[in-house]
C-alpha positions as CSV (number, residue, x, y, z in Angstrom):
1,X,-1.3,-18.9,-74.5
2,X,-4.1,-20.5,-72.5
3,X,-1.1,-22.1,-70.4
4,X,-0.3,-18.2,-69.6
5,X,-3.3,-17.2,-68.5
6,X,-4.0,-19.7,-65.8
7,X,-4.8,-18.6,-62.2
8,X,-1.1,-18.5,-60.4
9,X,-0.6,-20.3,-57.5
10,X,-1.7,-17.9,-54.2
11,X,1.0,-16.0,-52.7
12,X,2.6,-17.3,-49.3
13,X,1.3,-14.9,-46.4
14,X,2.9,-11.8,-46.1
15,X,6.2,-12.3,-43.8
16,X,4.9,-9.1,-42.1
17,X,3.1,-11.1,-39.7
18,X,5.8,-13.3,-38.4
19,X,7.1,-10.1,-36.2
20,X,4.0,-9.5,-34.7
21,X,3.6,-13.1,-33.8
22,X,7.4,-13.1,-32.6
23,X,6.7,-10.2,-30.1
24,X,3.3,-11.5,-28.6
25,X,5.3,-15.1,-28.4
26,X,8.2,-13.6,-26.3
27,X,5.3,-11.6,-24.3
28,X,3.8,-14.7,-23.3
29,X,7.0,-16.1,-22.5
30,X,7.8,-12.9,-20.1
31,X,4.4,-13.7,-18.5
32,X,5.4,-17.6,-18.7
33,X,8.4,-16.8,-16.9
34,X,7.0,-14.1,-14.1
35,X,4.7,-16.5,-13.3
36,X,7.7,-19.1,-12.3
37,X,9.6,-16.7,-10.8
38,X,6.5,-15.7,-8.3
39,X,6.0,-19.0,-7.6
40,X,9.4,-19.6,-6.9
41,X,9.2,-16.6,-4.7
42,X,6.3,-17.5,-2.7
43,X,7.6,-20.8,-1.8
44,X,11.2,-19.0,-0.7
45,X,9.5,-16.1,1.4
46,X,8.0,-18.9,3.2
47,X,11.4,-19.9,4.4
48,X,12.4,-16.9,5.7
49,X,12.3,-16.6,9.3
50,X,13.6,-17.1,12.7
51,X,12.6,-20.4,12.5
52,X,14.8,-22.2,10.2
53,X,12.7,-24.0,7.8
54,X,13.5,-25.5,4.1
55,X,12.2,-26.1,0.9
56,X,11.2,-29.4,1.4
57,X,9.1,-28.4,5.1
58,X,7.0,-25.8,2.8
59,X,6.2,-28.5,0.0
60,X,5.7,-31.0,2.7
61,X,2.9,-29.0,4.3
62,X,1.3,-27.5,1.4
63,X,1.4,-31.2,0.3
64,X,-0.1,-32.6,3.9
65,X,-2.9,-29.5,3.9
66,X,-4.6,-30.4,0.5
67,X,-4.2,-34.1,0.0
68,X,-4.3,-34.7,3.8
69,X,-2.0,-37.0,5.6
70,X,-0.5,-38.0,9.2
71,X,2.5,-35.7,10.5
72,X,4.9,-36.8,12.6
73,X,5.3,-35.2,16.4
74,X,8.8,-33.7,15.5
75,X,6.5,-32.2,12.7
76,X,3.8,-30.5,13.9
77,X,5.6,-27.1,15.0
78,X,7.1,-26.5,11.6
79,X,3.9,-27.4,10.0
80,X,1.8,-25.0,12.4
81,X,4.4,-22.3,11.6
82,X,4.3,-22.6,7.9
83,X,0.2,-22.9,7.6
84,X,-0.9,-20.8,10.4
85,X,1.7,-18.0,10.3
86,X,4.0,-18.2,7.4
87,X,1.4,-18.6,4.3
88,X,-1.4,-16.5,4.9
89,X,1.9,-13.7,5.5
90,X,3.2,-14.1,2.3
91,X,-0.1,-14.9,0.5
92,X,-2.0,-11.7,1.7
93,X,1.2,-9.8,0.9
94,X,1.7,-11.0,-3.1
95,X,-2.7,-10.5,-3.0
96,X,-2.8,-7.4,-1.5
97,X,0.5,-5.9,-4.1
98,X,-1.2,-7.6,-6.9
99,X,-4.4,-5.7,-6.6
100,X,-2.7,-2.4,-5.4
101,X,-0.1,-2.8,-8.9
102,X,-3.4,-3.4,-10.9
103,X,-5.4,-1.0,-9.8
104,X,-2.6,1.7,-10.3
105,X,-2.4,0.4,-13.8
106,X,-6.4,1.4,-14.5
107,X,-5.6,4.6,-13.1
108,X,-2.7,5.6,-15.1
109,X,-4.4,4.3,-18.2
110,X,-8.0,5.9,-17.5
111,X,-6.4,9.5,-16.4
112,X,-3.4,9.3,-18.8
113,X,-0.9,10.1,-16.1
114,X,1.8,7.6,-15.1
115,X,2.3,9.4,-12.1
116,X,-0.7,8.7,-10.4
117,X,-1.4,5.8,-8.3
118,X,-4.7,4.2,-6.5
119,X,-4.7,7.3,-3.7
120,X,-5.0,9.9,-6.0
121,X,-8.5,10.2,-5.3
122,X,-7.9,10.3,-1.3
123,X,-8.6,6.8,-0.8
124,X,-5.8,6.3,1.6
125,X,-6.5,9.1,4.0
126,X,-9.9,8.5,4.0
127,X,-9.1,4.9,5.4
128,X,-6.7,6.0,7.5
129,X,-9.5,8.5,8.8
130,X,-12.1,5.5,9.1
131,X,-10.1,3.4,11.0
132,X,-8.7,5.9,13.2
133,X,-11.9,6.5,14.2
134,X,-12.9,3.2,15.0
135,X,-9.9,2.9,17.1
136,X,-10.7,6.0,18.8
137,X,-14.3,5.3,19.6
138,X,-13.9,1.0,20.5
139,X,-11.0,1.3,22.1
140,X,-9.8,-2.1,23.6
141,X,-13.0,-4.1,22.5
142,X,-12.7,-7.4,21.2
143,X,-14.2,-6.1,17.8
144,X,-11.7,-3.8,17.0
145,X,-10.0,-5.3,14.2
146,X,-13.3,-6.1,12.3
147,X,-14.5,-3.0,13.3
148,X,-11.4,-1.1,12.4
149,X,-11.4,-2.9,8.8
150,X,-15.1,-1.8,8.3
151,X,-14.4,1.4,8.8
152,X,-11.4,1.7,6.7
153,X,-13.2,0.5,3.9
154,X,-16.7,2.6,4.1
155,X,-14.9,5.7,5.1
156,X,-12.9,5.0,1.6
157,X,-15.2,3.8,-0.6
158,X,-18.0,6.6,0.6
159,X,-15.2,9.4,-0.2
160,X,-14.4,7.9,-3.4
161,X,-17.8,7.8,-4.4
162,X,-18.4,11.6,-3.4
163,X,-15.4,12.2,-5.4
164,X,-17.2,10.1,-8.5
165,X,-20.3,11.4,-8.4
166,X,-19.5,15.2,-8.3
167,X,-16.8,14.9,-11.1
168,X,-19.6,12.7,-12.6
169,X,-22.1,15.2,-12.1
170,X,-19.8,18.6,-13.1
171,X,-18.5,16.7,-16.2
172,X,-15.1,17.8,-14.8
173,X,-11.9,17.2,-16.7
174,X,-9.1,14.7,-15.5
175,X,-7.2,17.6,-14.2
176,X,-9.7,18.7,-12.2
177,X,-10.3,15.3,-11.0
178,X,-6.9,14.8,-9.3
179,X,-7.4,18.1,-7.8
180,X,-10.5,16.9,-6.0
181,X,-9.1,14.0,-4.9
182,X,-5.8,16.3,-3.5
183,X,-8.4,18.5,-1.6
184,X,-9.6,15.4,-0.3
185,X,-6.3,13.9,0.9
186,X,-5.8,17.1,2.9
187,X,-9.1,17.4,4.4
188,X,-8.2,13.3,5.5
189,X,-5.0,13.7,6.8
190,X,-6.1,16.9,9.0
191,X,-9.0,15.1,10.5
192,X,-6.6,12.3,11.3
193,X,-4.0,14.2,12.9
194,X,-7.0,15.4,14.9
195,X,-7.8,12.5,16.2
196,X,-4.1,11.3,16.9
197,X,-3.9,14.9,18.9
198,X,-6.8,14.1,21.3
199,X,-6.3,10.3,21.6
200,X,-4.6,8.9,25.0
201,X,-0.8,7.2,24.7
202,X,-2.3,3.6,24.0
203,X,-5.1,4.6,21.3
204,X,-2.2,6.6,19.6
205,X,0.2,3.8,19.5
206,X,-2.8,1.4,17.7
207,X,-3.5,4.5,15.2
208,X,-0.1,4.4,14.3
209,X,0.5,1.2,14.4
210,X,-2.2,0.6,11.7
211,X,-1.0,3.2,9.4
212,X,2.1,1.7,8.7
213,X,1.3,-1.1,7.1
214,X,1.6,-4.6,7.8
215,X,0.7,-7.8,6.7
216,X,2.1,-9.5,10.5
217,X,-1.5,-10.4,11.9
218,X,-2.7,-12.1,8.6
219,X,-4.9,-14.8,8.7
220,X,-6.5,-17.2,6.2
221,X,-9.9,-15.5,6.2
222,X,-8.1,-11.9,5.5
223,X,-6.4,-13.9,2.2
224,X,-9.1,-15.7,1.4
225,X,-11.5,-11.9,0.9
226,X,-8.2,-9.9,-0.4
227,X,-7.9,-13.0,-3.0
228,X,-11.1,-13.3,-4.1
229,X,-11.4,-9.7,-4.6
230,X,-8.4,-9.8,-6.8
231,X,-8.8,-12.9,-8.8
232,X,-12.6,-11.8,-9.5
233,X,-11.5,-8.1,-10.8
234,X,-8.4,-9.1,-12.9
235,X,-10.2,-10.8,-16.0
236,X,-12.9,-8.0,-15.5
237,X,-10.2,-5.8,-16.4
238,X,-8.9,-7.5,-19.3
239,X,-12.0,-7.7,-20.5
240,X,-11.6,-3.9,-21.1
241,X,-8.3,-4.0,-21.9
242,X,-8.3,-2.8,-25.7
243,X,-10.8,-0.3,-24.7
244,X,-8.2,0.7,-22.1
245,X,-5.9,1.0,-24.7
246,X,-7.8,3.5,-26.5
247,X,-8.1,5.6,-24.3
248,X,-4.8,5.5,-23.1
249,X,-2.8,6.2,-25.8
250,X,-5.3,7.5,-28.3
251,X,-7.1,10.1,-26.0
252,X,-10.9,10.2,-25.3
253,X,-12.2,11.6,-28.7
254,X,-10.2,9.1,-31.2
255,X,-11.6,6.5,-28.7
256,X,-15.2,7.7,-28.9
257,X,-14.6,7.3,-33.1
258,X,-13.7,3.7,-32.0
259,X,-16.9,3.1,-30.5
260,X,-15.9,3.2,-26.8
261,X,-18.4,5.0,-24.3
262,X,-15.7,6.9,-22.4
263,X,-17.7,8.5,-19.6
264,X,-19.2,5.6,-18.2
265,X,-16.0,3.2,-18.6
266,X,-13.8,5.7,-17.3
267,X,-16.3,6.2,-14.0
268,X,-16.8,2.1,-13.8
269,X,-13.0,1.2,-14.0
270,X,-12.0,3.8,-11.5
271,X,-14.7,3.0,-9.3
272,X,-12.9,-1.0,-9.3
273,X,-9.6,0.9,-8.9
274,X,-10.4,2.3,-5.6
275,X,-12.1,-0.3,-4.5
276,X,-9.5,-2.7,-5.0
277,X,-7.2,-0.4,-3.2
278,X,-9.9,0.3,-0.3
279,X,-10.4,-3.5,0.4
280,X,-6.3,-3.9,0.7
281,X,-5.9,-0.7,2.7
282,X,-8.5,-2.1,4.8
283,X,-7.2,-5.1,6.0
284,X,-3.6,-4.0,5.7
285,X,-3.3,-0.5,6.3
286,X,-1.5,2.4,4.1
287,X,0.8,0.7,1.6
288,X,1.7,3.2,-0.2
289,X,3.8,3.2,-3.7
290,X,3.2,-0.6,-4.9
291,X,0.0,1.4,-6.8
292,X,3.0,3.5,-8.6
293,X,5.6,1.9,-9.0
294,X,4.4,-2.0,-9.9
295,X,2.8,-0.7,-13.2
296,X,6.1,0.6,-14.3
297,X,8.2,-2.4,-13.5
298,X,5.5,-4.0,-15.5
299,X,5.7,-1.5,-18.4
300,X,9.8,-1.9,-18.7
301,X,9.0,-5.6,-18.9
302,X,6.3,-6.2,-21.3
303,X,5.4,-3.0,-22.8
304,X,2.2,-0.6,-22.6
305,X,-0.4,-3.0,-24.1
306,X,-3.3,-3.4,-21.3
307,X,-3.5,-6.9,-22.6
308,X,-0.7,-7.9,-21.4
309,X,0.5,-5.3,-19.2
310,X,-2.3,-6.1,-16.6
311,X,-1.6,-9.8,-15.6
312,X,1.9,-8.4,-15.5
313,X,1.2,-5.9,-13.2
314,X,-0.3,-8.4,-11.2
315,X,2.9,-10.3,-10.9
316,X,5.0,-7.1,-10.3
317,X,3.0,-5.8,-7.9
318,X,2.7,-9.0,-5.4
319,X,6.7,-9.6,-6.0
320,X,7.4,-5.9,-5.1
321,X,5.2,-6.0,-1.7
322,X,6.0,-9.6,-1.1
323,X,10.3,-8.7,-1.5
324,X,9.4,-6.2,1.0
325,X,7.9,-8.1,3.3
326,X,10.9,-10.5,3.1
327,X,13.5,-7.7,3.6
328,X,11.0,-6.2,6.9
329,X,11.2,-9.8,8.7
330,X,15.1,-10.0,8.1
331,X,16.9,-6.6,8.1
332,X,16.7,-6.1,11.7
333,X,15.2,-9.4,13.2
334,X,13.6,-10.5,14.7
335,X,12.1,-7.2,14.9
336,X,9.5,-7.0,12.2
337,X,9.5,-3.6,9.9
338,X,6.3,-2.7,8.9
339,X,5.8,-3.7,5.1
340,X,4.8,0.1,4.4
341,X,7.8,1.3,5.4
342,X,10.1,-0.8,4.1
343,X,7.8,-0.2,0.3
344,X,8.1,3.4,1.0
345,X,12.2,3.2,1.1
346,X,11.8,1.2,-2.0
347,X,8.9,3.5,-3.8
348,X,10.7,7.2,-2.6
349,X,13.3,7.1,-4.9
350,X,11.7,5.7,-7.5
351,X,8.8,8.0,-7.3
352,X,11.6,11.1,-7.5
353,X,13.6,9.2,-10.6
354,X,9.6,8.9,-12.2
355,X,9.2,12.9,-11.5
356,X,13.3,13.8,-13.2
357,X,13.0,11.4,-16.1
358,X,9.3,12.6,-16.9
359,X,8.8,15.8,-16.8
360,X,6.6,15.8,-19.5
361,X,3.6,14.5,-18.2
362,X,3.8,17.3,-15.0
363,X,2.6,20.0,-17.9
């Protein structure tokens, strides 16, 4: 009887378990793989160009540029070409989409609308505003570009601050939120078309010129700030990220009962949305939908979880802008189109499927 009563041997784990590891498995693999395929990318958008150029010229260079070498005379153009012109182009552009895709992604998540994107709040007519003005007032001095950036970026961040600190203050709902920052856009784009009205032919032409777009004048210094900007905020993000969750699917009170500090979070994260979005506005003009529509590419790819739908994002967002880049420098070359415009084509139609196949979250 003893025999009977002797302590079993412990039950193998639960299979339940092996699904759960399964689907974070094939998530890492989906990140695995977007990580290749942007790599891949970046190397290939290198390539493209009047200037016929290979595979082998881009790894030669990036090869000759970090380990150092001699190149030969026949050389030197092609390697001027692909590290003065052709990689702070493409870098700035994946940068600049990679912080404009996550950044849209804290939006949607902290406001609970997946039709919002970075210039909700009026961050993008505000810039447009700022550097307009700059334009207006330096006219063809030699500081105009910094200048121009500068004031993008205050004029941006000072509105989206003002926007903050009185929904802050009012303790206003979300709703009420993205009517502020609407009013705002309005106010923005009216001043702007002010100054476009009263400026002379060639001021106009540099006003509009800037709000299209464009990553053509990049330089290493611009990818170097637009970079670091990015590669500092994304783990910031993910630190977050369950608390993001939270909120995002769970709402702000079952969040609170998980011991998350809504208010403050919610004010902090969107605070590093805009600014993300400010700085790439700033040194690259409106670029609108990448904010909108990288998050969702990301979403059908990997899923909703913040944990891994952030890096994602990230990816997305830099392929997106950096595809449209690709298709500006080609379609009609060599004529450049504006990366802006070429997003918007992209972003218009699937902003319009995101309104018909929603129309839940428009309530």
């Amino acid at each position: 009887m003893t025999a009977t009563l002797e302590k079993s041997p412990a039950p193998a784990p639960a299979p339940a378990s092996a699904p759960a590891r399964s689907h974070e498995l094939r998530k890492r693999l989906v990140l695995a793989v977007g990580l290749v395929v942007s790599v891949l990318a970046l190397i290939t958008s290198v390539t493209i160009g009047t200037a016929g150029m290979g595979f082998g010229d881009v790894l030669r260079s990036i090869q000759v540029s970090i380990l150092g070498g001699t190149i030969s005379a026949d050389f030197a153009s092609s390697y001027a070409v692909i590290t003065q012109l052709r990689l702070p182009r493409v870098l700035l552009a994946f940068t600049a989409g990679a912080a404009l895709s996550v950044s849209g992604v804290l939006m949607q998540g902290l406001l609970r609308n997946p039709l919002v994107s970075p210039f909700t709040l009026g961050v993008s007519p505000a810039a447009a505003f700022g550097a307009a003005l700059v334009i207006t007032l330096a006219g063809t001095n030699q500081l105009t570009a910094w200048a121009t950036i500068a004031g993008a970026m205050v004029m941006s961040l000072m509105v989206s601050a003002l926007v903050l600190g009185i929904a802050t203050a009012r303790r206003m709902a979300v709703a009420t939120l993205l009517l502020l920052g609407i009013a705002m856009t309005q106010i923005f784009e009216a001043l702007t078309s002010a100054l476009q009205f009263t400026a002379n032919e060639n001021t106009l032409q540099a006003i509009i010129r800037w709000t299209f777009g464009s990553v053509n004048d990049a330089s290493w210094q611009d990818v170097l700030i637009v970079g670091a900007v990015t590669v500092l905020a994304l783990p910031l993000t993910m630190w977050f990220s369950k608390d993001l969750n939270a909120i995002a699917f769970a709402g702000d009170d079952a969040a609170r009962s998980f011991g998350v500090n809504v208010g403050p979070l919610r004010v902090g994260l969107i605070a590093l949305s805009v600014t993300l979005a400010a700085i790439v506005v700033s040194f690259c003009g409106i670029i609108g939908f990448v904010g909108l529509v990288g998050p969702h590419i990301a979403r059908l790819a990997i899923g909703a979880d913040h944990r891994h739908l952030l890096p994602f994002a990230a990816l997305s967002g830099g392929l997106l802008l950096l595809v449209a880049d690709a298709v500006g420098r080609t379609v009609i070359a060599p004529a450049v189109v504006p990366v802006g415009i070429v997003v918007a084509f992209i972003g218009g139609p699937v902003f319009i499927y995101l309104i018909l196949t929603r129309r839940n979250t428009l309530k």
